[in-house]
C-alpha positions as a Markdown table, in Angstrom:
| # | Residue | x | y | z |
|---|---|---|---|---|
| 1 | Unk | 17.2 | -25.7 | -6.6 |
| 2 | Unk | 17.8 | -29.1 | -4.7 |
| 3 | Unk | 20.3 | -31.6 | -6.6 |
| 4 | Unk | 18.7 | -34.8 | -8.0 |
| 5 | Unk | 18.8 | -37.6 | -5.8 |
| 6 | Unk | 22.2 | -39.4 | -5.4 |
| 7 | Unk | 24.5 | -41.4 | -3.1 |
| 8 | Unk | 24.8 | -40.5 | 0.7 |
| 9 | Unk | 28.6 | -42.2 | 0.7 |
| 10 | Unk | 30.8 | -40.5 | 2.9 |
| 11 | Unk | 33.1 | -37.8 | 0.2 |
| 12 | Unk | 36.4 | -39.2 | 0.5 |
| 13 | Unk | 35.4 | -42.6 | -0.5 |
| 14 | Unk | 33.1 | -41.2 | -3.4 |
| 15 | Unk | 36.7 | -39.8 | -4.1 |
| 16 | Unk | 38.8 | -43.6 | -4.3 |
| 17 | Unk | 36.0 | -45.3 | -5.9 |
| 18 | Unk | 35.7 | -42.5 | -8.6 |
| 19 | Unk | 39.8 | -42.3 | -8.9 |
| 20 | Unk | 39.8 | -46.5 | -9.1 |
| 21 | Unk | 36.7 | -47.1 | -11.3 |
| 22 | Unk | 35.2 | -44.4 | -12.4 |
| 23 | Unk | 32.9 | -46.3 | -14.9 |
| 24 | Unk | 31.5 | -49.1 | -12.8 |
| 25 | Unk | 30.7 | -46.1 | -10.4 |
| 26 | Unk | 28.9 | -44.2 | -12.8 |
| 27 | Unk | 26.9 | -47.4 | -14.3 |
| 28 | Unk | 26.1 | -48.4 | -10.6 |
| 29 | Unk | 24.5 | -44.9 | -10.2 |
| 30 | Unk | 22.5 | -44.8 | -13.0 |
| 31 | Unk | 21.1 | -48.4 | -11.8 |
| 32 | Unk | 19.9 | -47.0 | -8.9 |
| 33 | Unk | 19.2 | -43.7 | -9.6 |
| 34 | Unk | 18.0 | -43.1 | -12.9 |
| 35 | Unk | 19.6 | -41.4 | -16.2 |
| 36 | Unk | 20.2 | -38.0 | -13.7 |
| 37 | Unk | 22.0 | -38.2 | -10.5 |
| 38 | Unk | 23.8 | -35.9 | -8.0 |
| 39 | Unk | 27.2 | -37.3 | -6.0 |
| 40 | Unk | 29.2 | -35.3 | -3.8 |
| 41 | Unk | 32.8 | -36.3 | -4.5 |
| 42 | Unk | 35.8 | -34.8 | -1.8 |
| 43 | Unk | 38.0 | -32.0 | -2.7 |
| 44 | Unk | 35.3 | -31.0 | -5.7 |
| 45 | Unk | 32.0 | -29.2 | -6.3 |
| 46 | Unk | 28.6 | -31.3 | -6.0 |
| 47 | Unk | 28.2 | -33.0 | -9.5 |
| 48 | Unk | 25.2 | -33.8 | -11.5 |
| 49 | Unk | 25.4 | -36.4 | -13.8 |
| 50 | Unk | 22.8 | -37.1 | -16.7 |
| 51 | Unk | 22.3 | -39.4 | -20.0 |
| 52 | Unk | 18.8 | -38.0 | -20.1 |
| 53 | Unk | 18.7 | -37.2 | -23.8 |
| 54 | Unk | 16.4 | -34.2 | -23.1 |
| 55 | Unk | 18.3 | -32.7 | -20.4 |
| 56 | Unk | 21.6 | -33.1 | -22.8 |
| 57 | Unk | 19.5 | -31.7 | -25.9 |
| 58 | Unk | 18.7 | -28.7 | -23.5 |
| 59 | Unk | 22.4 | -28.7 | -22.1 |
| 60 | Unk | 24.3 | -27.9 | -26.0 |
| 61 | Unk | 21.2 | -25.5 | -27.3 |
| 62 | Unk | 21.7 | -23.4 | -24.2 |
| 63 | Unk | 23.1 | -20.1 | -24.8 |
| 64 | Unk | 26.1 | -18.7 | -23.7 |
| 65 | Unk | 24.7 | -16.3 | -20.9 |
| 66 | Unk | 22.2 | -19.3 | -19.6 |
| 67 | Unk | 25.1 | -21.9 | -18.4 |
| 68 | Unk | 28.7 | -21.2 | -17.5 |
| 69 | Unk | 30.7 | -24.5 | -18.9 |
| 70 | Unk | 34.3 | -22.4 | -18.2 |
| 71 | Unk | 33.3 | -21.7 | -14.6 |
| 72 | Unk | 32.4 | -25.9 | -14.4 |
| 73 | Unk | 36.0 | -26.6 | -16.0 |
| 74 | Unk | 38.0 | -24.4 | -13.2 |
| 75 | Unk | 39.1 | -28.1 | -12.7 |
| 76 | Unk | 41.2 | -27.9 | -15.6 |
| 77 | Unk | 42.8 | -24.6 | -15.4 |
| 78 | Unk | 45.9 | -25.9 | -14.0 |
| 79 | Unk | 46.2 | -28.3 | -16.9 |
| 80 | Unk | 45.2 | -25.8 | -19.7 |
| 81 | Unk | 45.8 | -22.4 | -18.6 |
| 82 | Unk | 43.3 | -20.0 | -17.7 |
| 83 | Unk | 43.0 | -18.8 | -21.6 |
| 84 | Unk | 41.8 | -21.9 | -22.9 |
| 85 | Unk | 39.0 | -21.8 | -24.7 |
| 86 | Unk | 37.1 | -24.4 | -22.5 |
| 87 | Unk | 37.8 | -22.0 | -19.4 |
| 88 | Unk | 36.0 | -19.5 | -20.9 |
| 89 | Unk | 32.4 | -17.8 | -20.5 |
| 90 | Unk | 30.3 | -14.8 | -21.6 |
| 91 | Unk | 31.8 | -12.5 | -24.8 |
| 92 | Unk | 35.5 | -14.3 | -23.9 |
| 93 | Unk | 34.8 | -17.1 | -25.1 |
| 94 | Unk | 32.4 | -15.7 | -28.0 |
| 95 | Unk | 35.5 | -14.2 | -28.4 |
| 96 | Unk | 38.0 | -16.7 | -28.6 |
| 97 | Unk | 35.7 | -19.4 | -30.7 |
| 98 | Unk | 35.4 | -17.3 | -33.5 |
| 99 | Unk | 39.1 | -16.4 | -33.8 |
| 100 | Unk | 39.4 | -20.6 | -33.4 |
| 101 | Unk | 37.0 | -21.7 | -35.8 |
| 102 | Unk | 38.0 | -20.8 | -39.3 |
| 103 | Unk | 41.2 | -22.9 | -39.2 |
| 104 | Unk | 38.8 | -25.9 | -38.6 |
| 105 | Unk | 36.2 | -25.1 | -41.6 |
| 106 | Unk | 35.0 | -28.2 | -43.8 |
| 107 | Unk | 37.3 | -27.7 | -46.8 |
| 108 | Unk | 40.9 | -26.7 | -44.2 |
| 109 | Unk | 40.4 | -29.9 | -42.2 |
| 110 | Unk | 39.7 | -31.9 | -45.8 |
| 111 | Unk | 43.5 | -30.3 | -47.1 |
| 112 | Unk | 44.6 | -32.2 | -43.8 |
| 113 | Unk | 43.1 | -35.6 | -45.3 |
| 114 | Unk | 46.7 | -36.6 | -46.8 |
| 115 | Unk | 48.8 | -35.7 | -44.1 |
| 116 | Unk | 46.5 | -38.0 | -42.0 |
| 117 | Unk | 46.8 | -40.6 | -44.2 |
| 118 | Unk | 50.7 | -40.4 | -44.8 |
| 119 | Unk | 51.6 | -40.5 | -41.0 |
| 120 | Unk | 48.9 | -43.6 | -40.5 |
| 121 | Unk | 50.3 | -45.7 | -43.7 |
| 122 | Unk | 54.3 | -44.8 | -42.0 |
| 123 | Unk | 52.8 | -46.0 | -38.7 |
| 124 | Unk | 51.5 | -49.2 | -40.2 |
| 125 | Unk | 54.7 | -50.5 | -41.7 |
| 126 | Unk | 56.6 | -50.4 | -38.4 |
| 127 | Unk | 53.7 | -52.6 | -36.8 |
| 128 | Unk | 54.6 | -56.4 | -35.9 |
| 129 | Unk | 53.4 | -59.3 | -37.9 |
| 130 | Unk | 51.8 | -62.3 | -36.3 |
| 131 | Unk | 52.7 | -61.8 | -33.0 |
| 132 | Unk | 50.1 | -59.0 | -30.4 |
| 133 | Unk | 51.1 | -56.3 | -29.5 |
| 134 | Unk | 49.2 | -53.1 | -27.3 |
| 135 | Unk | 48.0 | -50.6 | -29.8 |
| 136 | Unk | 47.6 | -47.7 | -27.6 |
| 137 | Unk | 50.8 | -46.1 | -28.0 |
| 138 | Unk | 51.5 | -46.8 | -32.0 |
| 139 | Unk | 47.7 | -44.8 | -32.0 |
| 140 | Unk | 48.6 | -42.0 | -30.0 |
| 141 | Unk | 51.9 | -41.2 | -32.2 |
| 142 | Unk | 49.7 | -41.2 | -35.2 |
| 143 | Unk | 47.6 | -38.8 | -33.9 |
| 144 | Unk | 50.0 | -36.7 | -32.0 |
| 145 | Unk | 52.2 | -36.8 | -35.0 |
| 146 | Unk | 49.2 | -35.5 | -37.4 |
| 147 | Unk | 48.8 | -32.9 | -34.5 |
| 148 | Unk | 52.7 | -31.7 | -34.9 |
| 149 | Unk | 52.3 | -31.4 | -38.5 |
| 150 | Unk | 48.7 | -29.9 | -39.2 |
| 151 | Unk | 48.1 | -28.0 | -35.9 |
| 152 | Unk | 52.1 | -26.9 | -35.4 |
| 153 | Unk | 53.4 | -27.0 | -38.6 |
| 154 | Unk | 56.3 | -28.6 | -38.0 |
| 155 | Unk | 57.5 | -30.6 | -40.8 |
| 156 | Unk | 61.2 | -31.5 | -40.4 |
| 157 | Unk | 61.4 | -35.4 | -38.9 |
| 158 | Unk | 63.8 | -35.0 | -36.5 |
| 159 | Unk | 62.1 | -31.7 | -34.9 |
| 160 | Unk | 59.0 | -33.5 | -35.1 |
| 161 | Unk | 59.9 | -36.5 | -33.1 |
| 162 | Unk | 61.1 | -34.4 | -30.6 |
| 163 | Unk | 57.6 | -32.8 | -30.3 |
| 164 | Unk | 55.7 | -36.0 | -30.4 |
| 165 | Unk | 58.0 | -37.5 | -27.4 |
| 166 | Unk | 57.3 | -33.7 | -25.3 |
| 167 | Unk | 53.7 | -34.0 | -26.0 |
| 168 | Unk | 53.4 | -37.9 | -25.2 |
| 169 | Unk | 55.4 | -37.5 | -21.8 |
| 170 | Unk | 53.0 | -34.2 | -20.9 |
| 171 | Unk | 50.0 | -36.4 | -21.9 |
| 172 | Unk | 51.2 | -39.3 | -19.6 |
| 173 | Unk | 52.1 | -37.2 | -16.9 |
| 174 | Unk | 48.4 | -35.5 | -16.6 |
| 175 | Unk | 46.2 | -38.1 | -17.2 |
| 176 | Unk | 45.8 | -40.0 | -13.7 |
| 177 | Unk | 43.1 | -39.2 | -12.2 |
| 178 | Unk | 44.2 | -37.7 | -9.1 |
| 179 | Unk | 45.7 | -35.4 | -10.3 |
| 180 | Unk | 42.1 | -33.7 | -11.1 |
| 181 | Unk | 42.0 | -33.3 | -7.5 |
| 182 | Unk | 43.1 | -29.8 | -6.1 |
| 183 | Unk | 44.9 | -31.3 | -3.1 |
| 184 | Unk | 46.6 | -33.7 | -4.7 |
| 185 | Unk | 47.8 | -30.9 | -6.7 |
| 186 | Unk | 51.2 | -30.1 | -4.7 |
| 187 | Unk | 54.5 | -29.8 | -6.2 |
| 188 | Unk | 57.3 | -32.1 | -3.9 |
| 189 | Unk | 60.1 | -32.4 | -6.1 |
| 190 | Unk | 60.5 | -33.4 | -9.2 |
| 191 | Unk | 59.6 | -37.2 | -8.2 |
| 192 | Unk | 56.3 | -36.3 | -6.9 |
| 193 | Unk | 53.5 | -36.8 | -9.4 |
| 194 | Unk | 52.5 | -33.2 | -9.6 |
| 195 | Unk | 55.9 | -31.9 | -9.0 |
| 196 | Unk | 56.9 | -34.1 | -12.8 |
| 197 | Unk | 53.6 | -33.0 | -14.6 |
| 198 | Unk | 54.4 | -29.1 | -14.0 |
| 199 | Unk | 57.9 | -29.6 | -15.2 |
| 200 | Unk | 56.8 | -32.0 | -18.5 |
| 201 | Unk | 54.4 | -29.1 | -19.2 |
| 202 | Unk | 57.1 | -26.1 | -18.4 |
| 203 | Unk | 59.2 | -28.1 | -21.0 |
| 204 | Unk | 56.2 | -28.8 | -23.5 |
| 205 | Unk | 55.4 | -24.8 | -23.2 |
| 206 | Unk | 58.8 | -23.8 | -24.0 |
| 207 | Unk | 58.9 | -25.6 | -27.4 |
| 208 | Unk | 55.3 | -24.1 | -28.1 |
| 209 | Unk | 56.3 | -20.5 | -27.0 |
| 210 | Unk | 59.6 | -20.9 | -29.2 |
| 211 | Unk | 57.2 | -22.1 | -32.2 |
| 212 | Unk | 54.8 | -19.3 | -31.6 |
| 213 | Unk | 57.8 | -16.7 | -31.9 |
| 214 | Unk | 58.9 | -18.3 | -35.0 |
| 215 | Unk | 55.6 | -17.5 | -36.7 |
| 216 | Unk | 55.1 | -13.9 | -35.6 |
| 217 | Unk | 58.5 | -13.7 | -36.9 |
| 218 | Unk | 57.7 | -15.5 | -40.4 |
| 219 | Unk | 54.2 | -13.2 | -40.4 |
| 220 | Unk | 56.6 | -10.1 | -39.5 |
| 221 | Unk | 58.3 | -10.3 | -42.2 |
| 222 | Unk | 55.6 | -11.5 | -44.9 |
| 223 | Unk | 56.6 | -15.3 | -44.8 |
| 224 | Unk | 53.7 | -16.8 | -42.6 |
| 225 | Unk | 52.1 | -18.4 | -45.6 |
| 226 | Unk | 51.3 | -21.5 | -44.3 |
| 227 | Unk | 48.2 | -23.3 | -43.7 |
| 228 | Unk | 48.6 | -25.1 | -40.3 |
| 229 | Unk | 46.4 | -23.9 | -37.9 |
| 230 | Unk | 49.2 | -22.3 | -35.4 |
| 231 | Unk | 49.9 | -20.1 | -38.8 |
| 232 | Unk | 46.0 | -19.4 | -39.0 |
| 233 | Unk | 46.0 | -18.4 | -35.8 |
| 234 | Unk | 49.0 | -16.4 | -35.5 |
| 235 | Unk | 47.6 | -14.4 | -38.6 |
| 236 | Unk | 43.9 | -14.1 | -37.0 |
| 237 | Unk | 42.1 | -11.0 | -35.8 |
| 238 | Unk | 39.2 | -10.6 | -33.3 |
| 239 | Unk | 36.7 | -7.8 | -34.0 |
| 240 | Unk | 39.2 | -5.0 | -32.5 |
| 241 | Unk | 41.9 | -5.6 | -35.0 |
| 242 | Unk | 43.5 | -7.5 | -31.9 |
| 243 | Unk | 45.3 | -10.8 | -32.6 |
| 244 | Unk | 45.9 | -13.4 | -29.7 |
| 245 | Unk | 48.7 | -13.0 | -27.1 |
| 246 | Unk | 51.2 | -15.5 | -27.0 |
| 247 | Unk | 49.7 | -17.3 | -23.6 |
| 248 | Unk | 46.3 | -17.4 | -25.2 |
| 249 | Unk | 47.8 | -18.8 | -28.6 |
| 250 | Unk | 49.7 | -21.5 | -26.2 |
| 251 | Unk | 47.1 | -22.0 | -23.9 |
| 252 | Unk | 44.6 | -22.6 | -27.0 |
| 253 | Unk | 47.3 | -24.9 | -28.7 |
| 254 | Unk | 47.8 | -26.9 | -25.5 |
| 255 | Unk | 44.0 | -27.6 | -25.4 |
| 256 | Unk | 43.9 | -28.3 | -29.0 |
């Protein structure tokens, strides 16, 4: 099948437009191409790009043996793991989304309501009056602290603050761009920008592995009655009688 029509641009500088403006690349595509385009992008796959809303109604009511979304997120793997859920094809991730989905059921993410509204009222009293102030980061602890207590359970303050500032710094560290790209994936030193994202994510994956333990040793011993969803899933069962392993439980929990 030949790719839609797209941009002849040489792949490298596909590559530093992409990396600098992603947006105003993608608008100034569609302009000239239409609602589906193809663009060739170095060090990654050919890419097809639509906003066609019958191509994307097509796209989600696709079946699982039809399209192959984990093979087209190999990008991620290195971020995620190889167990996330979004890596995943075929009865794997069948698999895995049904040992994932019960913790997120109407009425278990409607128990979550107060906690969401506790951490966003404490977050709101620390915020400046009269004076502007950038509201990305006060937003992202909110969320990453409603994260820490509903997906991780972790409800004492001081170890909680600890896991908002592991997750923030692993979060920072893996979200430029580049970084996407497989050869700008090298690790020289801890300085280097891939070299300080694998050790922020070594250090983030040691308190989740240390967590996980914690639970199978609560649920061990008939204690692991709690409703977060790392509990949930600790507890959870796949068709086999099998539950996860703890690098698919931390793989899932760092996607989550």
């Amino acid at each position: 099948m030949a790719y839609p029509p797209g941009p002849t641009t040489p792949g490298w500088w596909m590559l530093y437009r992409w990396l600098r403006t992603p947006l105003a690349l993608l608008d100034e595509l569609s302009a000239r191409y239409g609602d589906t385009f193809s663009m060739r992008v170095a060090g990654l796959p050919p890419v097809v790009m639509t906003a066609d809303p019958e191509s994307i109604r097509t796209l989600f009511a696709a079946g699982y043996d039809q399209v192959s979304a984990g093979e087209a997120n190999k990008v991620l793997e290195p971020f995620l793991g190889k167990h996330s859920l979004l890596l995943l094809d075929g009865a794997p991730h069948q698999r895995d989304r049904k040992l994932l989905m019960p913790p997120f059921h109407g009425e278990r993410m409607q128990a979550y309501g107060r906690t969401m509204l506790d951490e966003t009222d404490d977050e709101l009293d620390r915020w400046p009056l009269g004076v502007p102030f950038s509201v990305h980061a006060p937003m992202q602890r909110i969320t990453l602290r409603i994260i820490v207590r509903t997906v991780f359970g972790v409800t004492d303050a001081a170890s909680r603050e600890r896991w908002v500032q592991r997750l923030s710094e692993m979060l920072e560290l893996g979200s430029q761009p580049a970084l996407l790209v497989p050869a700008f994936q090298r690790d020289l030193g801890p300085l280097s920008p891939w070299g300080r994202f694998l050790r922020g994510s070594a250090r983030a994956a040691e308190l989740l592995t240390q967590e996980i333990h914690k639970r199978r040793d609560e649920y061990a011993r008939g204690e692991a009655g709690g409703h977060d969803i790392l509990s949930l899933l600790v507890r959870a069962k796949d068709e086999r009688g099998e539950p996860m392993t703890d690098d698919e439980l931390r793989e899932e929990l760092a996607t989550l």
